[in-house]
C-alpha angles and dihedrals in degrees: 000000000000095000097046085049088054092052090052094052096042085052083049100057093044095053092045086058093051089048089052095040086046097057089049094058093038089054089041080062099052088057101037113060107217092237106050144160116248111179093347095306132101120257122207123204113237122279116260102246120242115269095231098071133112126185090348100301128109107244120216122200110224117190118192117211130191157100121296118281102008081121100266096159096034092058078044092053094042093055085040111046104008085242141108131214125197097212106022116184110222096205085064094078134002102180138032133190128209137186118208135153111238124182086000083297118117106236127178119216120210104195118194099195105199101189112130089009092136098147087055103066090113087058097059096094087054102061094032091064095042092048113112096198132005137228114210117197139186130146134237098228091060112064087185090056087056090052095053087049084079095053097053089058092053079048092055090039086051101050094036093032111185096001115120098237122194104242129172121192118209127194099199137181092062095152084064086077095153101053093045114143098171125060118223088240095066092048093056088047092055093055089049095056081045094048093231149125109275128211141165114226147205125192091184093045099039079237111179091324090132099044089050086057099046098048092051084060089048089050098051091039086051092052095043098052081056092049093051102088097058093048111134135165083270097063098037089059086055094046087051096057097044078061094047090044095045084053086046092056092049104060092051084055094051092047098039082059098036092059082051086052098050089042097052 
């Protein structure tokens, strides 16, 4: 009971202090206008930073979308981690975070990999709708995959509507030359219907995984710099829950595969 009555007073006398301290500033304000003159010049106050920071960084929330066994996890784990694995479990992980520098501007990339979600599948509206950019993949040794490729656009049109959404399609598995099933003609053409950046992909080689990645940054950078202008409190409110929301998905993610881990 001491203790707690020790707590209490400690919490009082903070919050008296930031009472006091609060006054002060309050009453600093009054005297100081925000947008003075020092020396004959104007001073600004600060610009308020960004909420979807962390650290310091802008973060970026990359979703990747795509049938079963195009090497989803395996183009995630080469940007990631620079490696390959032949077989890649997909409960092991289901996010990944990376730092890089695009354009000469730190950026961090959260990457929700998809691939073997099964039990998610009523998720798949969230985190469509909290994903700030979007990797398409297909590869070019499953015609079908490249098929379905089309239908998770309509997905990401349905849940975003009329939304312009960044959006980078991959054709991966091109070392794989002898088994192709797609021509990189179609595949261009396909971006083209999409509207989006096109490349061809190799997981094994590290062929143009970086590149995918970074252009999907540059993609969402280039449409929100045309969206500035028509920013308002509304938008920024619904800005602030897809963040909450994307967060919130995550964490079940992390949970769902921490319970697996635990089990195996």
């Amino acid at each position: 009971m001491a203790g707690d009555m020790s707590i209490g007073c400690a919490a009082l006398k903070r919050s008296s202090k930031l009472r006091s301290c609060t006054s002060a500033a309050d009453t600093d304000s009054m005297r100081v206008p925000s947008d003075h003159r020092d020396n004959g010049s104007l001073v600004k106050p600060p610009p308020v930073p960004p909420q979807n920071m962390r650290g310091g960084l802008r973060v970026y929330k990359i979703v990747i979308l795509g049938d079963g066994g195009v090497g989803k996890s395996a183009v995630t784990l080469q940007f990631v981690s620079h490696s390959f694995l032949d077989y890649h479990d997909p409960t092991i992980e289901d996010s990944y975070q990376q730092q890089a520098v695009i354009d000469n501007e730190a950026a961090l990339l959260d990457i929700l990999d998809t691939a073997g979600q099964v039990e998610f599948t009523a998720m798949r509206d969230q985190y469509m709708r909290c994903g700030e950019g979007f990797i398409i993949c297909y590869s070019v040794t499953d015609r079908h995959s490249f098929q379905e490729a089309s239908e998770y656009r309509k997905l990401i049109t349905r849940v975003r509507l009329s939304e312009d959404i960044p959006l980078v399609l991959i054709a991966n598995k091109v070392d794989l030359e002898s088994q192709r099933r797609v021509t990189t003609e179609e595949g261009r053409n396909l971006a083209n219907q999409f509207g989006c950046p096109f490349f061809e992909t190799s997981a094994a080689l590290r062929h143009y995984i970086d590149e995918a990645f970074y252009t999907l940054v540059r993609e969402i950078r280039r449409k929100e710099m045309q969206k500035a202008l028509g920013t308002d409190s509304n938008s920024e409110k619904i800005h602030t829950g897809r963040r909450s929301r994307w967060w919130r998905i995550r964490s079940i993610f992390a949970l769902v595969f921490r319970r697996r881990r635990n089990l195996n």
